[in-house]
C-alpha positions in Angstrom: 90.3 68.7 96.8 87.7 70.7 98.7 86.8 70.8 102.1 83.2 69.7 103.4 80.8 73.1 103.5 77.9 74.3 104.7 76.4 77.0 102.4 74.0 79.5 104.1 72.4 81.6 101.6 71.0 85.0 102.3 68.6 87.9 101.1 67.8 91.5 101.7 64.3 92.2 100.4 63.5 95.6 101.4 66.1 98.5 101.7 64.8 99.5 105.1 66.0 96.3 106.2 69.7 97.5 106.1 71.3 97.9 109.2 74.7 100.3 109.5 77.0 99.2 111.5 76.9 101.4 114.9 80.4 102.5 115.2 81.6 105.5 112.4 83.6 103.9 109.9 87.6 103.9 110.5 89.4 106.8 109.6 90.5 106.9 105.9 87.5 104.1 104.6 86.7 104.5 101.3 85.1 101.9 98.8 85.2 102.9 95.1 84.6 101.2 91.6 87.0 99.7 89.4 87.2 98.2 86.0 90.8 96.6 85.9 90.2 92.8 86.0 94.1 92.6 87.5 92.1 93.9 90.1 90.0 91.2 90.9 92.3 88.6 90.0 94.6 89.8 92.5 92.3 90.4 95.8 90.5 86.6 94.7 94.0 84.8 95.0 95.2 86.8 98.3 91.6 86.5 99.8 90.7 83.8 98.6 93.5 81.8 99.9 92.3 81.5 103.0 89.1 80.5 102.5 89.6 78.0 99.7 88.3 80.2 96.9 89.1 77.9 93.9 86.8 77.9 91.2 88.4 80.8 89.5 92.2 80.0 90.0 91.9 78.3 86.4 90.3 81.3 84.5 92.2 82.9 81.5 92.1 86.4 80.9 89.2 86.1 78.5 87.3 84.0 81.3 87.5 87.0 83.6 87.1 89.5 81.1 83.3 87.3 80.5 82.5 87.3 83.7 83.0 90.9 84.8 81.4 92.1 81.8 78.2 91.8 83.7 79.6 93.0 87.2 80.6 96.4 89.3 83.6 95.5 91.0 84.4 97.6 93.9 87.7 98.2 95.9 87.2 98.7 99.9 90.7 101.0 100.9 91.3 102.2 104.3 94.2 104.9 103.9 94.8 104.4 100.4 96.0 100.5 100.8 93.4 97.8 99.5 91.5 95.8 102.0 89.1 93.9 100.3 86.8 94.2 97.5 83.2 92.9 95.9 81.6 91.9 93.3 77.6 92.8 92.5 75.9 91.1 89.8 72.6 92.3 88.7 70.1 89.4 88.3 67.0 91.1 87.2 64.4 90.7 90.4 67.7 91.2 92.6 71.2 91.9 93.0 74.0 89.2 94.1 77.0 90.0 96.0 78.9 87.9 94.2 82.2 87.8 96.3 82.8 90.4 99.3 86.1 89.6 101.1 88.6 91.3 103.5 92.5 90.8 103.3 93.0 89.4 107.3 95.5 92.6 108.1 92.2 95.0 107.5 89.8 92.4 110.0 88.6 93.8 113.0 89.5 97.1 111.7 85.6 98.7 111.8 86.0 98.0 107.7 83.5 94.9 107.0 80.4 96.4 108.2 81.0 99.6 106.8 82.3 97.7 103.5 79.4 95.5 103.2 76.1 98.4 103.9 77.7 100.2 100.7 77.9 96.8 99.0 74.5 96.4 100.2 73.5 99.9 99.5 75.1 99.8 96.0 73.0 96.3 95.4 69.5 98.3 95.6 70.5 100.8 93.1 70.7 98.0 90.8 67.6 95.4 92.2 64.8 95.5 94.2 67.0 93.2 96.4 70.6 91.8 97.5 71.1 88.2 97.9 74.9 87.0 98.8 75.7 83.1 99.9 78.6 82.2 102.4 79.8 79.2 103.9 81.7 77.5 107.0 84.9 77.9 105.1 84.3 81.8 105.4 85.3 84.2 107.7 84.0 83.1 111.0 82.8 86.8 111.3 81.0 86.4 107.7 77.6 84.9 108.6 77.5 87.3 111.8 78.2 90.6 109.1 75.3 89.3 107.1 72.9 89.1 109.7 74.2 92.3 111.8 73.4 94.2 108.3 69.5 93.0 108.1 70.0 89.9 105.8 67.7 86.9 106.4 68.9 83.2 105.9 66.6 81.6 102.9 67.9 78.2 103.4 71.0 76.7 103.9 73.2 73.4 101.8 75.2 71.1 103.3 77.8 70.0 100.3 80.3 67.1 100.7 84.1 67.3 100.0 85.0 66.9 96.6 
């Protein structure tokens, strides 16, 4: 059963709007694309698990296989050891960030920021802009990433507990 949320969705409509984060990125940060859906199943259970990422626990192979068909997964490493990963979806008029998470050990690490402006980054190679939802479930650093990067809330949803 699901826990009460407050979804905050957010878009980036203009590439000048991205913000880097100010501190250089940690030593050994690297982000780089993957196409091995064991990939994303495995950093959506151990990410997700603390944030009550759900909707995907049920998903055969196949379902994943569907689904990523029409993403760019991307694996965020700091010395060679994952530390989080997204997904970008191109939607036409823009591109979502369809999940961006950090395993905890890699938080407060200098990672996110850096992790998120190439997600962002990434996002306008594909759309004229990035759009990426969170909620109170999240990271309590999530919403503050978003907004420290140049995103702007659109509107937010409060949902019920199912």
């Amino acid at each position: 059963m699901g826990s009460a949320r407050t979804i905050t969705y957010l878009e980036m409509r203009r590439r000048g709007d991205l913000r880097s984060p100010e501190r250089p990125p940690p030593d050994g940060f690297a982000v780089r694309r993957v196409d091995d859906p064991a990939v994303n199943v495995d950093m959506y259970k151990r990410i997700g698990a603390l944030y009550e990422w759900t909707d995907r626990l049920p998903w055969s192979e196949e379902q994943w296989r569907r689904w990523l068909a029409g993403c760019e997964t991307y694996l965020v490493e700091l010395d060679g050891e994952p530390a989080g990963y997204f997904e970008l979806r191109n939607e036409g008029r823009t591109a979502l960030i369809a999940i961006f998470g950090l395993l905890e050990e890699f938080r407060g690490r200098g990672v996110g920021g850096h992790a998120l402006a190439t997600a962002v980054e990434r996002g306008f190679a594909l759309a004229p802009a990035v759009r990426v939802t969170t909620n109170s479930l999240d990271s309590e650093h999530a919403l503050d990433n978003y907004l420290a990067r140049g995103f702007r809330i659109t509107h937010t949803e409060n949902r019920p507990a199912t």
